[in-house]
C-alpha positions as CSV (number, residue, x, y, z in Angstrom):
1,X,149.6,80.6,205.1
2,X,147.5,82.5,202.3
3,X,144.6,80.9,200.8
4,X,143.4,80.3,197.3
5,X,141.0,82.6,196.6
6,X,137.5,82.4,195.0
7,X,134.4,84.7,194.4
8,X,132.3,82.0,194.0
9,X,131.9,78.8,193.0
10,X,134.9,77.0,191.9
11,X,137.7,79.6,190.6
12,X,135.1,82.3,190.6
13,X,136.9,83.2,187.3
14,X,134.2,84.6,184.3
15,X,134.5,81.5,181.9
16,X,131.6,82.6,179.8
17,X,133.1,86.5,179.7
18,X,136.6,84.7,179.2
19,X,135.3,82.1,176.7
20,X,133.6,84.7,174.7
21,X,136.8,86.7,173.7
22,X,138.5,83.7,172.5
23,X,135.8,82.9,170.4
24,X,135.8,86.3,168.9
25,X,139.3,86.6,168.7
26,X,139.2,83.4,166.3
27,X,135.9,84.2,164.0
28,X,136.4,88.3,163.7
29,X,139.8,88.1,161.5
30,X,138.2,85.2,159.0
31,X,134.5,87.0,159.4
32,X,136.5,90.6,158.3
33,X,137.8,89.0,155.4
34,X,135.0,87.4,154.1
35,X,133.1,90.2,154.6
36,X,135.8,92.4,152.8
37,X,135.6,89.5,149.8
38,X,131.9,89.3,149.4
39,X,131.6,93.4,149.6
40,X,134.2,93.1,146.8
41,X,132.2,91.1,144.8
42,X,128.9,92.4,144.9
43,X,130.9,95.8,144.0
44,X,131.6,94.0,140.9
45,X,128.4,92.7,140.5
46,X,127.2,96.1,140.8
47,X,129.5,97.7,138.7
48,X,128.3,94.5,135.7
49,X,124.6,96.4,136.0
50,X,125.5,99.5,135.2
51,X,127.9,98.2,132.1
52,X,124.8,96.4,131.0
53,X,122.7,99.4,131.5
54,X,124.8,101.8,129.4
55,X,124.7,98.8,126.7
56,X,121.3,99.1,127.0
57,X,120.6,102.7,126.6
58,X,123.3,102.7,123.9
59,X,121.1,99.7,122.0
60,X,117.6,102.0,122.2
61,X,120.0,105.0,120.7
62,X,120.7,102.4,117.8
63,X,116.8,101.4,117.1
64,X,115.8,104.1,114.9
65,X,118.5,103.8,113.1
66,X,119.0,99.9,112.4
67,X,115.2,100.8,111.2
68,X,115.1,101.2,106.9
69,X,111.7,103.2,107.9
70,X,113.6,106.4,109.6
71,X,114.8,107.2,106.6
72,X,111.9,107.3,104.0
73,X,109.9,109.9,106.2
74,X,109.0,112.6,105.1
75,X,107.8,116.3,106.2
76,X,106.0,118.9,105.2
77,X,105.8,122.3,105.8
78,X,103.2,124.9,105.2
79,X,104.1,128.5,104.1
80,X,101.0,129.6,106.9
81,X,100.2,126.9,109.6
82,X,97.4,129.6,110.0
83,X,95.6,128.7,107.1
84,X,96.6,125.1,106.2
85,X,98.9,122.0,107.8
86,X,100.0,119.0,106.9
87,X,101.2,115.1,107.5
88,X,103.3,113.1,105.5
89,X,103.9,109.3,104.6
90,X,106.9,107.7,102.9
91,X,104.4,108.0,99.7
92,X,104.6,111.4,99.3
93,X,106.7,112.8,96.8
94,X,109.3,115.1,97.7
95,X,108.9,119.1,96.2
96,X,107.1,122.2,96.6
97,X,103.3,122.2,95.4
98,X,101.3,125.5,95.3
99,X,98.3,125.0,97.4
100,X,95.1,127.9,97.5
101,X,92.3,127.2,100.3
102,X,89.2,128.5,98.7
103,X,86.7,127.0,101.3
104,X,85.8,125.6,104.5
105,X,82.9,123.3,105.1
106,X,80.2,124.0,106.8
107,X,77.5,122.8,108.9
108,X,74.3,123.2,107.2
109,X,71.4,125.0,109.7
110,X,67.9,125.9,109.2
111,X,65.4,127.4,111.2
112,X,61.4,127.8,111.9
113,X,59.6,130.8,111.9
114,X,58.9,132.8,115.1
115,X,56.8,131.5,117.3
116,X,55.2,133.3,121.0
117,X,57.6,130.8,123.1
118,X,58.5,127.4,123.2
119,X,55.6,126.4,124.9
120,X,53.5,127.1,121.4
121,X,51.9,124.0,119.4
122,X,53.1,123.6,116.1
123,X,51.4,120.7,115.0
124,X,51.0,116.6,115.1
125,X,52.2,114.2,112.7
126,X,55.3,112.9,111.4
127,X,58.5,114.4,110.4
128,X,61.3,112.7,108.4
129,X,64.9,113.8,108.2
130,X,67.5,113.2,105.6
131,X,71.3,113.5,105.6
132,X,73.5,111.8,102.6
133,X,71.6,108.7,102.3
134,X,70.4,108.3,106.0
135,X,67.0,109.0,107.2
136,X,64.9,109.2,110.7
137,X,61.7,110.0,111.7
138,X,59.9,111.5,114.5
139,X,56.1,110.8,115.6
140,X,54.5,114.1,117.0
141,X,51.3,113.5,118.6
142,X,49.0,115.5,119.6
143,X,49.1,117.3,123.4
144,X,52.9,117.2,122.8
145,X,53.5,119.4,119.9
146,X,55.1,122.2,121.3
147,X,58.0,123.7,119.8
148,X,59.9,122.2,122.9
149,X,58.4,118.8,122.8
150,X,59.4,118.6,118.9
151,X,62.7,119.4,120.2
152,X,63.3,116.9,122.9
153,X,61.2,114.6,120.7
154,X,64.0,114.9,117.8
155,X,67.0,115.0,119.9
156,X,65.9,112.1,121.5
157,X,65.4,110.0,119.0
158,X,67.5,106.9,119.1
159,X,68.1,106.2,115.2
160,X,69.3,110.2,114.9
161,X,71.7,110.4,111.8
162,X,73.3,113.9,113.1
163,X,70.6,117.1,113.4
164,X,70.6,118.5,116.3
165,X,67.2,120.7,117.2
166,X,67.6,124.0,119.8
167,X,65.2,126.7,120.3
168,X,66.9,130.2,119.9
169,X,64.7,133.4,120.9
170,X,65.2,137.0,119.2
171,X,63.4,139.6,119.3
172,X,60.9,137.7,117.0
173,X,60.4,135.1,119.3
174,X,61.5,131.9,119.6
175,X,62.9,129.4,116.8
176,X,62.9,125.8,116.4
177,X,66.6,125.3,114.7
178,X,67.8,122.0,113.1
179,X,71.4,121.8,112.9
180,X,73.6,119.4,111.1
181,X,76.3,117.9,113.5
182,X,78.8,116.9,110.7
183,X,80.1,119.2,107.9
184,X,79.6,119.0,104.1
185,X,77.2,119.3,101.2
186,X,76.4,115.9,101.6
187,X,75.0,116.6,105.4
188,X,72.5,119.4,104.1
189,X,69.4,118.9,106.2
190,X,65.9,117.9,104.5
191,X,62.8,117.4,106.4
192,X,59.8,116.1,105.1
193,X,56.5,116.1,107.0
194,X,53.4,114.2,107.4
195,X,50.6,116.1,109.4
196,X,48.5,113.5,111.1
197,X,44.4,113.7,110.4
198,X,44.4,115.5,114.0
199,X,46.7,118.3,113.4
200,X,45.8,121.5,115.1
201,X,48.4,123.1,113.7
202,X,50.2,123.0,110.5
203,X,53.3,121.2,111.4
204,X,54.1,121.6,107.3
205,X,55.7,125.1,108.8
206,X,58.7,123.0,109.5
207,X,59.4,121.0,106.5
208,X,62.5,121.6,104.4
209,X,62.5,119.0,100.8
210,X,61.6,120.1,97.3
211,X,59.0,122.3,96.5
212,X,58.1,123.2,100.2
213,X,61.4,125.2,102.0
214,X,59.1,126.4,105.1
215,X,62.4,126.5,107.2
216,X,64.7,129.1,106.3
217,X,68.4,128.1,105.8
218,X,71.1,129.9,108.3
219,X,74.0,128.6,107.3
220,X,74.6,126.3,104.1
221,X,76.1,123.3,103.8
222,X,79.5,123.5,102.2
223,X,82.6,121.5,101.5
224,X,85.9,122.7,101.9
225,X,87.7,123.0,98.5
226,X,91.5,123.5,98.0
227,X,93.4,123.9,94.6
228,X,96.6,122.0,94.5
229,X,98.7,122.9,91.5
230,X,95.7,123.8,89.4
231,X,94.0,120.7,91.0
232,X,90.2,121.6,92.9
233,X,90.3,118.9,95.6
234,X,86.8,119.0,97.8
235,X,86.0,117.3,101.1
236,X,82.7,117.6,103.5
237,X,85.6,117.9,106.4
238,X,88.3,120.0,107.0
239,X,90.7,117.2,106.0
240,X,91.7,116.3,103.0
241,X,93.6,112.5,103.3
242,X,94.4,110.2,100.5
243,X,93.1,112.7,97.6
244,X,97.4,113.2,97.1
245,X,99.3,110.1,97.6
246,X,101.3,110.2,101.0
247,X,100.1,113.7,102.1
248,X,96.8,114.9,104.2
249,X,96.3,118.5,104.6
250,X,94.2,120.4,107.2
251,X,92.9,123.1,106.5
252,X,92.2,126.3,109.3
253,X,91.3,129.1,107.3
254,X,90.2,130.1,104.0
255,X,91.9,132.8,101.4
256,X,90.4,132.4,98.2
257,X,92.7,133.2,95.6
258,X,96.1,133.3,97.7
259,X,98.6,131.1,96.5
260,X,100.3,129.3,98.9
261,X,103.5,126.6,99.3
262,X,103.2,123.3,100.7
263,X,107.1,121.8,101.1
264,X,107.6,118.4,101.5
265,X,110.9,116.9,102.3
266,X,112.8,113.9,103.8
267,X,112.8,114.6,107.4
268,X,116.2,115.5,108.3
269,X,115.5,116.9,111.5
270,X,114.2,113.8,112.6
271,X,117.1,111.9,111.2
272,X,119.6,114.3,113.2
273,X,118.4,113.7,116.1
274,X,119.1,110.4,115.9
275,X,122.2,110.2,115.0
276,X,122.6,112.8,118.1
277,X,121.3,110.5,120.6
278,X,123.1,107.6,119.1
279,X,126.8,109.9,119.8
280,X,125.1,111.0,122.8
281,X,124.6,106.7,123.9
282,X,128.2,105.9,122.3
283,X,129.7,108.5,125.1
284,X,127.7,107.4,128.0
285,X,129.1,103.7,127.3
286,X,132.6,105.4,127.0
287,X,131.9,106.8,130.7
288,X,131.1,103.8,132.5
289,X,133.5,101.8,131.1
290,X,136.2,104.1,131.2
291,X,135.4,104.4,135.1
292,X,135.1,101.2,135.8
293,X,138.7,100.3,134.1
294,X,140.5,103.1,135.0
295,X,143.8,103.3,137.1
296,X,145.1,106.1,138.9
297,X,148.7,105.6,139.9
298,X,149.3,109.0,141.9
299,X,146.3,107.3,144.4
300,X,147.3,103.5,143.2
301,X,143.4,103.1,143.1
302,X,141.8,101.4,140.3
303,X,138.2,100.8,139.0
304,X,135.8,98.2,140.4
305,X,136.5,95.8,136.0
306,X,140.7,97.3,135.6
307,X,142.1,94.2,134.4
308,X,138.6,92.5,134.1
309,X,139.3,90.3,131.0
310,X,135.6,89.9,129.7
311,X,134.8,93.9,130.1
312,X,137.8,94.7,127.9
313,X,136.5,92.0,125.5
314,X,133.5,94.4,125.4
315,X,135.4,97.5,124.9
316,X,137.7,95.9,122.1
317,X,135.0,94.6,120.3
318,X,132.7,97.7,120.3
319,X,135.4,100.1,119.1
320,X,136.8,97.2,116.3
321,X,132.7,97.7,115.0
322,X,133.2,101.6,115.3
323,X,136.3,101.3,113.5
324,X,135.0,99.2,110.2
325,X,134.2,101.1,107.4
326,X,130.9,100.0,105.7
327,X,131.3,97.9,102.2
328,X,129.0,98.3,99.5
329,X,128.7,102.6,99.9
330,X,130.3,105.7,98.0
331,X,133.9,105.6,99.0
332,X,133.0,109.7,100.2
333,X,131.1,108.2,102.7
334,X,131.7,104.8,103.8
335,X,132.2,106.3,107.3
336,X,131.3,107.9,110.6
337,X,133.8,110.4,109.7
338,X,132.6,111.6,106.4
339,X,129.3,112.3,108.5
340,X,131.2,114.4,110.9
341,X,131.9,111.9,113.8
342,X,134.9,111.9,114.8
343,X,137.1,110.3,117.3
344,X,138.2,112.1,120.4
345,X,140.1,111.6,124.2
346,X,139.2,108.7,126.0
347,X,137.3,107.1,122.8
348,X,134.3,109.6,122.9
349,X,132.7,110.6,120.1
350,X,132.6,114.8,118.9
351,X,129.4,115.2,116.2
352,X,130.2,118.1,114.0
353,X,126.2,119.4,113.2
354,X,127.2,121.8,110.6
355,X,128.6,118.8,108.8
356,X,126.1,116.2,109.7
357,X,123.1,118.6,108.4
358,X,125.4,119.2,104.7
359,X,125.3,116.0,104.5
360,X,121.8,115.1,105.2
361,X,120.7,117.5,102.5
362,X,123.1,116.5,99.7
363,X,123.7,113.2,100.2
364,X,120.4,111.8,102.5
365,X,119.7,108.2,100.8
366,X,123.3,107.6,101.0
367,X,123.4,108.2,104.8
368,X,120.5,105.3,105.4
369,X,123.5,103.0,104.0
370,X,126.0,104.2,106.7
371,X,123.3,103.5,109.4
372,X,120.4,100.8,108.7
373,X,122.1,98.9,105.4
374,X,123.3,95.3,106.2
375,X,126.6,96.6,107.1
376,X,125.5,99.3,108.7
377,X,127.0,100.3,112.0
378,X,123.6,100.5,113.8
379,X,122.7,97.1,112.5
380,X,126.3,95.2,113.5
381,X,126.7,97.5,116.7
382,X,122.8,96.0,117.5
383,X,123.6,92.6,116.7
384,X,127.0,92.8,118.9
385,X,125.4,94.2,121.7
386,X,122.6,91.8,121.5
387,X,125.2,88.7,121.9
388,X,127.1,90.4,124.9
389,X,124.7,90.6,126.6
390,X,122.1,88.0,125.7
391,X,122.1,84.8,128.4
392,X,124.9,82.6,128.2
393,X,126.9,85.6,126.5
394,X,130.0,87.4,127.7
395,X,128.8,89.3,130.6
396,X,126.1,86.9,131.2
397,X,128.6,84.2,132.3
398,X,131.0,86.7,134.2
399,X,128.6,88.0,136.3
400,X,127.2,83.7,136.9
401,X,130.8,83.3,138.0
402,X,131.0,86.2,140.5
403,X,127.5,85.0,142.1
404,X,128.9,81.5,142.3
405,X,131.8,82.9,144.4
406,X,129.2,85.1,146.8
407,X,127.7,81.5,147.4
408,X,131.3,79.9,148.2
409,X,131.2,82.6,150.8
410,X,128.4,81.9,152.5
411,X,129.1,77.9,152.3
412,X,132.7,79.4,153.8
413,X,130.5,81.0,157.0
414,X,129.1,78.2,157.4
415,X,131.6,76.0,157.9
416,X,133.4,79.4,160.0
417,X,130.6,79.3,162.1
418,X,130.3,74.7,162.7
419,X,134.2,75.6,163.3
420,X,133.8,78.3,166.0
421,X,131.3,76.8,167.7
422,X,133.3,73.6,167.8
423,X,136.2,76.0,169.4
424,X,133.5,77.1,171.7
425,X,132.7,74.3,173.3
426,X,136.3,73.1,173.7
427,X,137.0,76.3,175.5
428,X,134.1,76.2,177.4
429,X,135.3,72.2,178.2
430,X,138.8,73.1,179.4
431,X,137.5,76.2,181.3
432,X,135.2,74.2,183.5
433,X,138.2,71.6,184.0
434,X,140.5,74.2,185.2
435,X,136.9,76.2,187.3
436,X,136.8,72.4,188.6
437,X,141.0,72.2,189.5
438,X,140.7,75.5,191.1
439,X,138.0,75.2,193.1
440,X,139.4,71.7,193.9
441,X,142.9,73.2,195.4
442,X,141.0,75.8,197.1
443,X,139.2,73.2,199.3
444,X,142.4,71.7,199.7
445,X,144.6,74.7,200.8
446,X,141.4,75.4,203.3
447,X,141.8,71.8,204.8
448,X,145.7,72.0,205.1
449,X,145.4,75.7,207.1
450,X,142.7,74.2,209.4
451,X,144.5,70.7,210.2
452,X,148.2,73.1,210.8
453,X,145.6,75.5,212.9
454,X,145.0,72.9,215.2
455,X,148.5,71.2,215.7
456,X,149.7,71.2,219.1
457,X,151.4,74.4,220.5
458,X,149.8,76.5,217.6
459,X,149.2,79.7,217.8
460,X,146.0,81.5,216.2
461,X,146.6,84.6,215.1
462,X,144.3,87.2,214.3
């Protein structure tokens, strides 16, 4: 009679091996299509961002424009940047003003006679410098009089107005030099001197006041001086701010006598550019959300938002604010149109520049209305853009509702994975039963051969 078999204890089946698949066979279908929901989701979640970050870059395009400011500039040109630049405020007066650059200031330097080196005493005593106003002084005492140690001793000073002293050797010998470091007639240099009752020298060789011009003068203090439209203008720099309301001009070179333009003019170019990157925003916007609503029926795929009831909110609202003429303007341009913005496929923008720049420069003030007046479509795009997707707004509460349903997953796992373990353990339960049965039989059928085995007139067979 045949035997149960066993390979080990019991049944010698694998429960654990056979246990396992069943469990898997349970979780992996609900695990897939959880995991398939959630990837889903945080696809949509994904796809929210970059809505809100083409709203986003769309709202920056729309700053300069909401902004009254962007449109009072002004710039200026100069008919020879060589010669003379310039800066503009929202002061300045727009024209064309004749400008002539007569002078440059200048430094004012003087210098001491030759002297053997710089090792060569000058003298002791006391020398006192003057610069518009300001004044320093120097003690030279005796044993360091040198034409170095006066140097040091002056540059050193801590109360220096601006002179800066520097020995220069010729073929004379060497000079003690006092240079102004600031430009202007104001700056000129004087130096008064007070030879102590010890001088060995006659340190009066380097004074430079009234009625004693020891030093000789290198280069003379000068302002610069500009005539604007038969106005002389002066300035101890090469900058001449506030002296015509709005404007500062810097002047590079001087040509006395040689008339030249100075053009100031609202600053269309900045203006333009603009308006460019707001068309260039509006498109971008278009993009994504075209993309993420789109349908292709040859492929039967569809964006990550098609049918997504708050993004077409956003689309229908943005394009009702592109569509609303602005109240209160010129009839001739009450519109993105009359600026040469134009609707195209897909609800993309087209900028016509050759319009947009006639425009500017006919019509400029009018064009601040279009943009930055109360009505203007930067101010109600920024304001609509700022309530979609400010907190508790539109998008806002979408994307709370598609995180809410990522944490429903994971509260579905967990109950998945209480449920499979529960499963487990039943399996494992019966397995051991039937392990139990089996091994239970076996011992049985092994009993029954032996007791038959040994029944009189039995054979055993091998």
């Amino acid at each position: 009679m045949a035997s149960v078999t066993a390979s080990g204890v019991g049944s010698g089946l694998d429960i654990n091996s056979i246990v396992s698949q069943l469990v898997q066979a349970e979780r992996a279908p609900q695990e897939t299509r959880l995991a398939s929901k959630e990837a889903l989701i945080q696809a949509r979640l994904s796809a929210f961002g970059s809505l809100k970050s083409s709203l986003a870059t769309f709202q920056n395009s729309l700053s300069a424009l909401k902004n009254v400011d962007t449109f009072t500039k002004r710039s200026a040109s100069s008919s020879d940047n060589a010669v003379f630049t310039a800066t503009t405020t929202a002061a300045a007066a727009a024209g064309t003003y004749s400008v002539k650059v007569e002078q440059l200031a200048a430094k004012h330097t003087i210098a001491s006679k030759a002297y053997t080196d710089s090792a060569t005493v000058v003298g002791s005593g006391v020398l006192s410098f003057s610069q518009n106003g300001e004044t320093f002084s120097v003690t030279i005492a005796d044993g360091v009089d040198s034409l170095a140690a006066i140097r040091d001793a002056v540059n050193g000073a801590s109360d220096n107005t601006g002179v800066a002293a520097s020995i220069v050797t010729d073929q004379d010998g060497a000079h003690l030099v006092f240079s102004s470091s600031k430009t202007g007639l104001a700056n000129a240099i004087t130096v008064d001197v007070s030879p102590s009752d010890t001088d060995t020298g006659n340190l009066n060789d380097l004074a430079y006041i009234s009625g004693n011009f020891a030093l000789t003068e290198k280069a003379e203090a000068k302002d610069s001086i500009v005539v604007v439209d038969g106005f002389t203008l002066s300035s101890a720099s090469l900058k001449f701010e506030g002296m015509i309301e709005g404007i500062t001009i810097d002047i590079k070179a001087a040509k006395p006598g040689e008339n030249l333009s100075l053009t100031v003019k609202h600053d269309t170019a900045a203006v333009k550019k603009s308006i460019e990157g707001f068309v260039t925003g509006y498109n971008t916007l278009m993009t994504t959300l075209n993309d993420l609503t789109a349908y292709n029926p040859d492929a039967n795929t569809a964006g990550l938002l098609q049918g997504d009831s708050a993004t077409r909110s956003v689309a229908n609202r943005i394009r009702q604010e592109m569509g609303t003429l602005v109240s209160g303007l010129d009839v001739d341009l009450d519109s993105l149109a009359e600026l040469g913005i134009t609707t195209i496929e897909k609800g993309k923008l087209k900028l016509d520049a050759t319009k947009l720049t006639s425009v500017l420069d006919t019509d400029f003030a009018n064009v601040a209305g279009v943009f930055a007046g109360e009505n203007g479509y930067a101010t109600r795009l920024d304001t609509l853009i700022g309530n979609i997707t400010a907190g508790g707004g539109i998008l806002d509460n979408r994307t709370a509702g598609l995180k809410q349903q990522v944490e429903r997953i994971a509260d579905q796992r967990e109950i998945l994975t209480r449920r499979v373990a529960s499963i487990e353990a039943r399996y494992l339960a019966q397995f051991s039963a039937l392990d139990t049965l089996l091994g239970q039989l076996n011992a049985t059928g092994t009993f029954l051969t032996q007791q038959l085995d040994n029944l009189p007139g039995s054979v055993f067979k091998k």
